[in-house]
C-alpha positions as CSV (number, residue, x, y, z in Angstrom):
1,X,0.0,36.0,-7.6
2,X,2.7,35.0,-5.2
3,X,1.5,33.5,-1.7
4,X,3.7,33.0,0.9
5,X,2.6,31.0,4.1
6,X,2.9,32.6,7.6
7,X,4.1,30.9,11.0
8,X,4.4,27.2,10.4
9,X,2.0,26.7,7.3
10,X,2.9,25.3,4.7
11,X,1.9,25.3,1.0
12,X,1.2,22.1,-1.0
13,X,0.4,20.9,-4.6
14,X,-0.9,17.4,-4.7
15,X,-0.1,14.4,-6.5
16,X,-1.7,13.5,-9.2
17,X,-3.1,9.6,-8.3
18,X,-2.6,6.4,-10.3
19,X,-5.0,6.2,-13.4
20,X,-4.7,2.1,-13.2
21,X,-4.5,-0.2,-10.1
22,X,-1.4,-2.4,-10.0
23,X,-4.3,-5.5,-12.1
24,X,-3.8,-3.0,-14.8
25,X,-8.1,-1.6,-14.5
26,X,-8.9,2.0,-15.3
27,X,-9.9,3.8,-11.8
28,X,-12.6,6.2,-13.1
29,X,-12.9,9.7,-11.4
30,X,-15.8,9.0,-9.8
31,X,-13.9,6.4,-7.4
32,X,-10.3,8.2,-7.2
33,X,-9.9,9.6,-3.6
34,X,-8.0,12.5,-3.1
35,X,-4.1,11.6,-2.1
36,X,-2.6,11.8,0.8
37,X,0.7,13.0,-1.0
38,X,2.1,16.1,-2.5
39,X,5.0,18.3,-2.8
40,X,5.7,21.7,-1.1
41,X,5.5,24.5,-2.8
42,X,6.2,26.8,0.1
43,X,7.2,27.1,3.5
44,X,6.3,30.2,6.2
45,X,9.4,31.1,8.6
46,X,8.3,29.1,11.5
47,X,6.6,29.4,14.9
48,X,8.0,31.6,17.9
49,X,8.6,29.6,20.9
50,X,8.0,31.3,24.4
51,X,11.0,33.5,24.0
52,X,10.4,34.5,21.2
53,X,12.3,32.7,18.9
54,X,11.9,30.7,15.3
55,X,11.4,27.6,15.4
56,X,13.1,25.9,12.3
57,X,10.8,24.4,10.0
58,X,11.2,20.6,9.1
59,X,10.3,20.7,5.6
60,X,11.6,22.9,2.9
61,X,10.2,23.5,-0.7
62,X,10.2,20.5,-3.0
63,X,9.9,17.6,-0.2
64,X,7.3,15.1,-1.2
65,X,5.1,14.6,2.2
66,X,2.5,12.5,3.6
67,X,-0.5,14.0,5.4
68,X,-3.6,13.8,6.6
69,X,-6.8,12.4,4.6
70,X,-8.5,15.9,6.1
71,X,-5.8,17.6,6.7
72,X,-5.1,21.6,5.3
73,X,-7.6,24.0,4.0
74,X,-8.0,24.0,0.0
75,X,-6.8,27.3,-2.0
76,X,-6.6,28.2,-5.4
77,X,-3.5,30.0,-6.3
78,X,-3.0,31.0,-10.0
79,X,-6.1,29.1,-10.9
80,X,-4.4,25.7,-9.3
81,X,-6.1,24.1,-6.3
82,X,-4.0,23.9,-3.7
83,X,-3.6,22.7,0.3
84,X,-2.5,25.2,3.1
85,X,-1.9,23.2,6.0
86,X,0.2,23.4,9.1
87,X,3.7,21.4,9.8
88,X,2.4,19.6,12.3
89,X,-0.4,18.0,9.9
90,X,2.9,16.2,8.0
91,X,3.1,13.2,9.2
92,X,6.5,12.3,6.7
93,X,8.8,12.9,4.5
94,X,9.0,10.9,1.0
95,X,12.4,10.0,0.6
């Protein structure tokens, strides 16, 4: 199944986080928080501004981003959890 966001939404797959802390312990699952990272998957057309017209989208498919702790609504695509989320919940682009 092939989903393609509408507007200015935008599709993401999270990063995986670190199994070890920079000391070198094992974080167990039970104390990992979800990242704040990930990587687009894909990207609507853009808003319409009063006259009509698209606005361009920032981010394009394959940008790693920052967002949110709470930001985007969980989905499940091809049996992979995944975030929909709007543009303006990015707050960067991982360069």
């Amino acid at each position: 199944m092939a989903l393609t966001p509408l507007h200015d939404r935008v599709l993401v797959k999270r990063t995986e986080s670190e199994e070890k802390t920079a000391g070198g312990l094992i974080i167990p699952d039970s104390a990992k928080e979800k990242p704040a990272e990930g990587e687009v998957v894909a990207v609507g057309a853009g808003a319409r501004d009063e006259d009509g017209d698209r606005i361009a989208m920032d981010v394009k498919a394959g940008d790693r981003i920052l967002f949110g702790k709470w930001s985007g609504t969980e989905v499940t695509v091809d049996g992979e959890e995944m975030l929909m989320m709007k543009e303006s919940d990015i707050m960067g682009i991982i360069s």
